[in-house]
N, C-alpha and C positions, 0 to 999 in steps of 0.2 A: 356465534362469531368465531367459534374456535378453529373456523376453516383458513381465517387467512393471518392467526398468532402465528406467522413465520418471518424468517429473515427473508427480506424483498432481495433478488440479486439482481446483478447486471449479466444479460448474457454478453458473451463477446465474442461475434461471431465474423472474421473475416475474410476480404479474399487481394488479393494486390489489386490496385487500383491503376488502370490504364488512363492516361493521360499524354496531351501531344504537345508537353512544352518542358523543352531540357534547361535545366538551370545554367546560366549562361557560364561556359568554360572559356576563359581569356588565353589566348594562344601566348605563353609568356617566354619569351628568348632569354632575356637576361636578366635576374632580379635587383632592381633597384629601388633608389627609397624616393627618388623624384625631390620634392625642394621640401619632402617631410625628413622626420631624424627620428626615427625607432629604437634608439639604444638604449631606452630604459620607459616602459611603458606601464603606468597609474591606472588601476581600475578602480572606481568608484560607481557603487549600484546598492541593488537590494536583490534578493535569491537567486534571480534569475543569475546576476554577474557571478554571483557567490557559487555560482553550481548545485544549487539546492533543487532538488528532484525527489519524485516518489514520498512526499511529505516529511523529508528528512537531509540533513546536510550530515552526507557521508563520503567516505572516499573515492568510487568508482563519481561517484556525479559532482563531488568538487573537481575532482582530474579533469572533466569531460566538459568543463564550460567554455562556451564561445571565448572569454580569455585567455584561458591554458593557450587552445588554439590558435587564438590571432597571435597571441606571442610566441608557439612556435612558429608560425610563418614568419615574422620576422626577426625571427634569427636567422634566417636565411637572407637574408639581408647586410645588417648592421645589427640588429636584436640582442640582449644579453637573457641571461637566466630571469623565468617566471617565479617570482617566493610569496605562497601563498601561505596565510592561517592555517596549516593543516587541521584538520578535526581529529584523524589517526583513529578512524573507527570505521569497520567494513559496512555496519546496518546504520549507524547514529540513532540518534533520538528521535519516535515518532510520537509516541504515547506512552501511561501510561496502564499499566492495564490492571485486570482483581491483582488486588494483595500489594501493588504499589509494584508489579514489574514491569522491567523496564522495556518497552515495547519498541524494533527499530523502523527500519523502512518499509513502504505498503511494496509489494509486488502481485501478481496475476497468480489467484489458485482457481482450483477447480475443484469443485464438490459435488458433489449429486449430478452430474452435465453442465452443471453452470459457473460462469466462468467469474470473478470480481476481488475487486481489491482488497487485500488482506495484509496484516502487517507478517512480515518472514520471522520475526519472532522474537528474540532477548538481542537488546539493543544496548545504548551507553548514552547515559547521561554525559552531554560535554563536561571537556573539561577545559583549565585553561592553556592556554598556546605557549609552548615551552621552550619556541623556537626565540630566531634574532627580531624582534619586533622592527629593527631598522633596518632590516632590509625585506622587509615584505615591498609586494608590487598591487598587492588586493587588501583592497581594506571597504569589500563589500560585505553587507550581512541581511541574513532575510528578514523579512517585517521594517523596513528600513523606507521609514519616509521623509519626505523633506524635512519636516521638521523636527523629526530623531537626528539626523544628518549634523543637524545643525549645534544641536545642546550636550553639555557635560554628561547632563542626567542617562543620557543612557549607556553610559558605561557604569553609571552605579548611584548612589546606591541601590540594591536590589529590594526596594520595601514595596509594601502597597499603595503609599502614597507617591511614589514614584513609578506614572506609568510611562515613561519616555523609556525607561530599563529596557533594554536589549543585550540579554546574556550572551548572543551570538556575536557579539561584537566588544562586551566588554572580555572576553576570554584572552583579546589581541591587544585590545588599546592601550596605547602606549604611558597613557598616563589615568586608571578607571575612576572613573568621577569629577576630573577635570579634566582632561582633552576630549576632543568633536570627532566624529569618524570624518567630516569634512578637513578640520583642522590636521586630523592624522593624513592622509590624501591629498591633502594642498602641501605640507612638509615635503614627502616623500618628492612630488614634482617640483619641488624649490628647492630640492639635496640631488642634484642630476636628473633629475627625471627631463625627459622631451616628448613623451605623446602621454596621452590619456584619454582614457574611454568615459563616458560620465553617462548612466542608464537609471536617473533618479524618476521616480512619480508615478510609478506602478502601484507599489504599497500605498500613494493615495487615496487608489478609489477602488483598488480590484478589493483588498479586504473586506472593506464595507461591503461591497457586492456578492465576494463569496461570504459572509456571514447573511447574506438575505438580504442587503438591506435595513436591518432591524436593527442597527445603532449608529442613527446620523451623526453623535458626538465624535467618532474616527473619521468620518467624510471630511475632509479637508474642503477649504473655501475655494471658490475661482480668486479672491485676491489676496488671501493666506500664500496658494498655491505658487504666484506669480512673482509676489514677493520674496518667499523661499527658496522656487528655482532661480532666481538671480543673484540671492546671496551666496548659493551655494557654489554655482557656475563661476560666479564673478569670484569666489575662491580660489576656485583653478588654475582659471584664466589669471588672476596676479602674482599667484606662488613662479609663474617662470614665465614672463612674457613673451617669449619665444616657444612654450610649445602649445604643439595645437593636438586636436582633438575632436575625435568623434562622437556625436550626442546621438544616443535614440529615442526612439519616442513609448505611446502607451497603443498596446496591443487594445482591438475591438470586444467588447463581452462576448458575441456570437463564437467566435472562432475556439472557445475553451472546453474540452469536453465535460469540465465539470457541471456546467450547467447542461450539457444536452444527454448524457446517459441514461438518467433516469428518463424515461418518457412521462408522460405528463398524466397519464390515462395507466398507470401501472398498478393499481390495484386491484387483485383480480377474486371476485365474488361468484359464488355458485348463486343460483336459482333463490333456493329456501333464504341463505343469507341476506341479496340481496332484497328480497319481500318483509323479511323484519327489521329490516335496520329503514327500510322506506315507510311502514307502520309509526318507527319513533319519531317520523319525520312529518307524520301530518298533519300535524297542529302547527306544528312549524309554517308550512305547506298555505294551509288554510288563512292563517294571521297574513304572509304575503298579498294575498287575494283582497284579505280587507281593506290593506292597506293601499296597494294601489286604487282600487275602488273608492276611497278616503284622498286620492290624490298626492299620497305623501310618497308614492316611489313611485314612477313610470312602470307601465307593461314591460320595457324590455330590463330592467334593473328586478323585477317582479320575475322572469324568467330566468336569469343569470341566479338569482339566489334559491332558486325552485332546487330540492335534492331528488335526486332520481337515481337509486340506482341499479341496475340491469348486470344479470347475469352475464359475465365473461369479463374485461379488461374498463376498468371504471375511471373517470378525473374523483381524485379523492376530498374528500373534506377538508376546506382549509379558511384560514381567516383571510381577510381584504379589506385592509382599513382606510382604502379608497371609496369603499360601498357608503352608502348612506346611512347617519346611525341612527338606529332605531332603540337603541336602549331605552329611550322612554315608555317606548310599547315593550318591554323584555325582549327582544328578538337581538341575538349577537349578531356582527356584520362577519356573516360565512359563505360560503357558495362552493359546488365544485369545484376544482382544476377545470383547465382549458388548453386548447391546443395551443394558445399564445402566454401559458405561463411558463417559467422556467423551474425545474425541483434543483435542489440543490444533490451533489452526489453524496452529503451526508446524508442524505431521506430515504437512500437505497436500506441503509440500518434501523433504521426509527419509522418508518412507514408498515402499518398494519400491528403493532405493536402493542399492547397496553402501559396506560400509564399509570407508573406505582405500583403497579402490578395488579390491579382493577380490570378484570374482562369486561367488562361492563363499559369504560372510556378505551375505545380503541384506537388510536393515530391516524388518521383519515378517513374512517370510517364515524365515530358517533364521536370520537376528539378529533376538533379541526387542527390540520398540519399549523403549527407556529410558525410565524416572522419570519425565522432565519433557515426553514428549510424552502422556501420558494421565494422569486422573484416574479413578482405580477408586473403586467404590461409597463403601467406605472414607472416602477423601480425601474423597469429596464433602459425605460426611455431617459429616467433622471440618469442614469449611471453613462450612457450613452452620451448624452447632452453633457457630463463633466470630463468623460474623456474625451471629447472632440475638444471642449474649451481650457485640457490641458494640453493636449500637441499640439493647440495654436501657441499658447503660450511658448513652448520647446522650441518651434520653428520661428517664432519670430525671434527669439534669443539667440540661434542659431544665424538670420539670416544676418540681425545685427552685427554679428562678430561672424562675418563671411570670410574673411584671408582666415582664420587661426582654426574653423571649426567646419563643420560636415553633417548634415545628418544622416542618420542611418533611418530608412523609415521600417522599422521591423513591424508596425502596425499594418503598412501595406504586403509589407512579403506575407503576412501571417493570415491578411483576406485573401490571394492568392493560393496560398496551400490549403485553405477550407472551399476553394472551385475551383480545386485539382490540378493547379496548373504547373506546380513546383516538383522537378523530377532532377536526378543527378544520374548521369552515367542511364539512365534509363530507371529508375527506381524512384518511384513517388514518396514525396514527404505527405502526410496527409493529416486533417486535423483530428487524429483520435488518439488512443491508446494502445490501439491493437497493435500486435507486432507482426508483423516485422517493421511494417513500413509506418506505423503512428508514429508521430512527431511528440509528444505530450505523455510524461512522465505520467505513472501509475495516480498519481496526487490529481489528475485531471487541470491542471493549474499550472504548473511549470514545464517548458521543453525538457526533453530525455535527451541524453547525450548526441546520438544523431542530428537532432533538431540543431544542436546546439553547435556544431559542423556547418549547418546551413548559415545558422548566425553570423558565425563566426565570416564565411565568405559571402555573405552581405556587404560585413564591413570594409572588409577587404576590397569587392567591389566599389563602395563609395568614397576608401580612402584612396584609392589608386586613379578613380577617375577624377578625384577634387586635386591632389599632387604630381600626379604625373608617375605617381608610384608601381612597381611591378612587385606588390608580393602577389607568389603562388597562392593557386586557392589548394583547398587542401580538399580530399575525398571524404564527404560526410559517411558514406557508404562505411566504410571503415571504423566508423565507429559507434559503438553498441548502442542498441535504441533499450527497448523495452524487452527483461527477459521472456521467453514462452512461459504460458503456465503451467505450475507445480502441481500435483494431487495432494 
């Protein structure tokens, strides 16, 4: 098996994408604020609002978030200064790597021809925010879910029986272990504030999903969920009863290239290979045969679990704890990969691998891939079915409080840009990595600064059409997407 102990990559291989639909440009004469009032604008979110990109919250991708930008279009307006949590660190924290270094943000290298995400190298543990804590305008932070939002705990303490902790957010809070990043975010809008953005319930369900699947305990409830967004909103909403506010909603799993890079069939076997690792498998093989024959599995559950594998590009060995279990007859519930399963972009490292350092258990091959590096049909569908029944929830919070709010539907812009249809100035946003024109930081998971351009004139679009408002949109063009890859 010593053909495929290598690190599995991602090629990235791309070309600009033609497409015949222009991001819509508002022909704008005079900027006005229509019967909104912009002169002090509250952002409340989790990474995305935060600027966190490339698996890390550093300075070029806090500068570059859709907030920075909406606030400066309105300062064109009435607007005052944007005061964000600075990080004050060019790589931030991604990992950590041998020997406890500290590792920062992934970027695009290139090795042997092939092209994949890699950390740039000695990064910085945060630190805390040294600045005016009352006058910040963002009091967003990544991993940030409703129910974080909501409690003392995660500003501190930092132990392991506290897992509500959220160092990215206690670094700023105003008071750590007793004030709410909500509570921080509803002051701010009830000491002058007049607009606010509010972009909660991502870290609901996408964690769970980018972990696999494989710890329903963070899956948040449909009526946890419902209950959460309205205490949170209705936070807002009473810290200044005059101002209003634009809600987004949650982005679709499909559109993420973290689930789509790895192919699904990406293990690749010579000849010999694969005829010995199909030898270890025929007893396996055989027991199937009995067993449908015995009536305890259908023929086509019998086929699905069948291993077979063939010289060139292979679905790899993985568990499905949707299959039937057989552990009474000894048989684990494993089976190929399939075209309808989703790898996880952490699998791109860990696929073909030995475990513990054992040739003999090899990571998709004679060890099946684990829980949290795939999403089978299953999972996808549950994760699918929670975020459709959290944007209802958004929307109808949203529709309830019609004069004061707006929403932003970034879940449809963002099916839009995965079927090509989203272009600026003639230059397509697209749902990958690649650059120039990828929309989706190195992290396969969060917008890249460009992206984050588009965002930002979404908003724009929906507050000016909900007020009567003219800000400018601003050129996403202009602003860095994903650097080229390094050697």
């Amino acid at each position: 098996m010593k053909n495929i102990l290598k690190y599995i990559v991602i090629p990235v291989v791309g070309v600009l994408a033609s497409c015949n639909y222009d991001f819509p440009v508002e022909d704008i004469q005079e900027p006005t604020a229509g019967t909104a009032d912009f002169t002090k604008m509250i952002v409340i979110g989790d990474g995305i609002a935060a600027g966190f990109m490339d698996g890390a919250l550093y300075d070029r991708g806090q500068g570059n978030s859709f907030a920075v930008h909406l606030a400066e279009q309105m300062k064109l307006i009435n607007g005052s200064d944007f005061n964000l949590p600075s990080i004050d660190s060019p790589n931030g924290f991604y990992a950590l790597g041998p020997g406890n270094t500290v590792l920062g943000r992934l970027i695009l290298k290139t090795t042997n021809g092939t092209t994949a995400p890699a950390p740039i190298g000695i990064g910085d543990i945060p630190t805390p925010f040294d600045g005016n804590k009352a006058e910040l305008n963002n009091f967003s932070a990544p991993n940030m879910t409703l129910g974080v939002s909501l409690v003392p705990q995660a500003g501190g303490p930092n132990v392991p029986e506290n897992p509500a902790y959220n160092p990215l957010y206690a670094r700023f809070a105003s008071n750590p272990g007793t004030s709410t990043p909500i509570g921080d975010a509803a002051a701010a809008l009830g000491s002058s504030g007049t607009f606010f953005t509010f972009w909660l319930g991502n870290s609901d369900v996408l964690g769970y999903a980018i972990g696999g699947a494989s710890n329903p305990d963070i899956l948040t409830s449909d009526d946890a969920f419902a209950q959460r967004f309205s205490l949170a909103l209705g936070a807002m909403l009473q810290a200044n009863p005059e101002a209003k506010g634009a809600v987004a909603n949650i982005p679709n799993l499909n559109v993420l290239p973290y689930f789509n890079l790895v192919p699904w069939n990406a293990l690749p076997l010579d000849g010999p290979t694969a005829g010995a690792v199909n030898q270890g498998f025929a007893a396996y093989n055989g027991a199937l045969l009995q067993l449908e024959s015995m009536e305890a599995i259908t023929e086509e559950e019998r086929i699905l679990r069948t291993i077979n594998f063939t010289a060139g590009q292979n679905g790899f060995l993985m568990s499905d704890e949707s299959l039937t279990d057989l552990t009474q007859f000894g048989l684990p519930s494993i089976r190929q990969s399939k075209s309808t399963d989703k790898p996880t972009l952490t699998l791109s490292q860990a696929l073909g691998q030995p475990i513990n350092g054992n040739p003999q258990a090899v990571r998709g091959v004679s060890f099946p891939v684990e829980d949290p590096y795939v999403l089978t049909p299953t999972e996808q569908n549950e994760i699918q079915d929670k975020i459709n029944a959290f944007n209802a929830v958004i929307s109808s919070a949203v529709e309830s409080n019609a004069e004061r709010l707006v929403l932003v539907d970034i879940n449809g812009m963002l099916n839009r840009v995965l079927q090509g249809q989203v272009n600026y100035g003639g230059a397509a946003l697209t749902a990958s990595i690649i650059p120039p024109n990828g929309g989706f930081s190195v992290d396969g998971v969060h917008p890249n600064g460009r992206a984050h351009g588009f965002i930002a004139n979404e908003f724009i679009h929906k507050i000016n059409a909900k007020w009567g408002s003219n800000i400018p949109l601003l050129n996403p063009n202009a602003i860095p997407g994903n650097d080229l890859p390094v050697q």
